[in-house]
LUMVO-938446 format. One record per residue (C-alpha): residue number from 1; y negated, z, x. Coordinates in steps of 0.25 Angstrom, whole numbers. Layout:
<rec NUM,<Y,Z,X>>
...
//
This chain:
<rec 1,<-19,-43,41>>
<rec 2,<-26,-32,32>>
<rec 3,<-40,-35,28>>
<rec 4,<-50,-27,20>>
<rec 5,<-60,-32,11>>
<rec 6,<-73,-28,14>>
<rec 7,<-77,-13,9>>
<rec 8,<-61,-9,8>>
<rec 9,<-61,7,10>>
<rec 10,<-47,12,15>>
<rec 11,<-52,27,20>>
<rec 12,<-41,36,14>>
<rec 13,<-30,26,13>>
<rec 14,<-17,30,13>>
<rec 15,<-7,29,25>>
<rec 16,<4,23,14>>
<rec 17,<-7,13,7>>
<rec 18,<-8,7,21>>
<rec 19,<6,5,23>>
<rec 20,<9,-4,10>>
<rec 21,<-5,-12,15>>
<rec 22,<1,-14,26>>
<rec 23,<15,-19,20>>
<rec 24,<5,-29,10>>
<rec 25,<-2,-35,22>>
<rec 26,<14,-40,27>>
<rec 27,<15,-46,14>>
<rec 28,<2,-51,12>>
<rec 29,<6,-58,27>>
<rec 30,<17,-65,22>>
<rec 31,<7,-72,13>>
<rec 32,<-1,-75,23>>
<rec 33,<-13,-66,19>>
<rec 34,<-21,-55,24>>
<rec 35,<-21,-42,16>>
<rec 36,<-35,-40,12>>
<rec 37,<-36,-24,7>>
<rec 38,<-47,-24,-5>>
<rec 39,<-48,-10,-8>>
<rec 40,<-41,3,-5>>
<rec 41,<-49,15,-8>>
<rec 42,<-62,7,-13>>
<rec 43,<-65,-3,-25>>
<rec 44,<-65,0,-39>>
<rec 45,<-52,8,-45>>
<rec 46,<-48,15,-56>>
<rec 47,<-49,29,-56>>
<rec 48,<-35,33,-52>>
<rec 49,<-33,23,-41>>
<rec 50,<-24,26,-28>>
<rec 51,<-37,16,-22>>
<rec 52,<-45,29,-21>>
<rec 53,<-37,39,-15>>
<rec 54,<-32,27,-4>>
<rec 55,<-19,23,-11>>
<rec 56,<-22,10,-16>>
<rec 57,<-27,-4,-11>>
<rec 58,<-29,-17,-15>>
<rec 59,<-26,-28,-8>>
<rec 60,<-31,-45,-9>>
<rec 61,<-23,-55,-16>>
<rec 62,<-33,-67,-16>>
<rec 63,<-28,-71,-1>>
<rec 64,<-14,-74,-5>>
<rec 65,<-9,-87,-6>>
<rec 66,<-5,-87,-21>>
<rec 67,<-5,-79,-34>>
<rec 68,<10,-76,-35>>
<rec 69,<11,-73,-20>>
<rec 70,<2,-60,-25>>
<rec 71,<13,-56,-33>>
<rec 72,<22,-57,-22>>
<rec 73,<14,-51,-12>>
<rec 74,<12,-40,-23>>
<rec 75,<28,-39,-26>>
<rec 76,<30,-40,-8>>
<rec 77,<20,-28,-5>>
<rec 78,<26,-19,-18>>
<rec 79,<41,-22,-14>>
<rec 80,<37,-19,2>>
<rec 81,<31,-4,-2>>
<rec 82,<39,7,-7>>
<rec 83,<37,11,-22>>
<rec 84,<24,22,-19>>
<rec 85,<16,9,-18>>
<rec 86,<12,1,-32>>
<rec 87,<6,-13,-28>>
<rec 88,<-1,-19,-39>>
<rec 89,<-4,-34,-40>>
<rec 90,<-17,-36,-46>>
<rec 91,<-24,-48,-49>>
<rec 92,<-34,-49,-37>>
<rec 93,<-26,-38,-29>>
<rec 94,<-13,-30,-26>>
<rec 95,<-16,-17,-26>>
<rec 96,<-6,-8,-18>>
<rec 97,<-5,7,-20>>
<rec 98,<2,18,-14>>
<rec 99,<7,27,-25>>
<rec 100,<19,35,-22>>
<rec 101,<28,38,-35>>
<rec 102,<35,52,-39>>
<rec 103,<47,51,-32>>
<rec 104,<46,40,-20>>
//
């Protein structure tokens, strides 16, 4: 199941963005955990951030069942989308992006 946490904006999020979230919540159910979605185009970002223009979202690691099982379902979400996503393992989060590269 995909949940958001309270105060999550996705106005403006892209068609493509919602795809790979929905390819991360099948692995986030092989681990027997809900997808919680903690920012898309809200939260503090850097200036150039994909967040903003709805290309970007982080997504909860604290619910899984163990640390290296977030490196796994980090590796399992990356090697299920094509290469115009960059998923990012990040020390509370992973942060999934859609970013096509010159010639995908």
């Amino acid at each position: 199941m995909i949940e958001f946490k309270t105060g999550v904006k996705i106005f403006g999020i892209r068609p493509e963005l919602m795809l790979a979230l929905l390819v991360a919540e099948g692995v986030y159910n092989k681990y027997d955990t809900d997808l919680v979605i903690t920012s898309v185009v809200d939260g503090k970002h850097s200036y150039t951030s994909l967040h903003y223009c709805g290309c970007a979202a982080d997504i909860r690691t604290r619910d899984l069942p163990q640390e290296d099982s977030i490196q796994a379902v980090g590796q399992e979400i990356r090697q299920a989308l094509t290469r115009e996503f960059d998923v990012v393992v990040e020390s509370n989060h992973i942060h999934i992006e859609f970013q096509p590269k010159r010639g995908s």
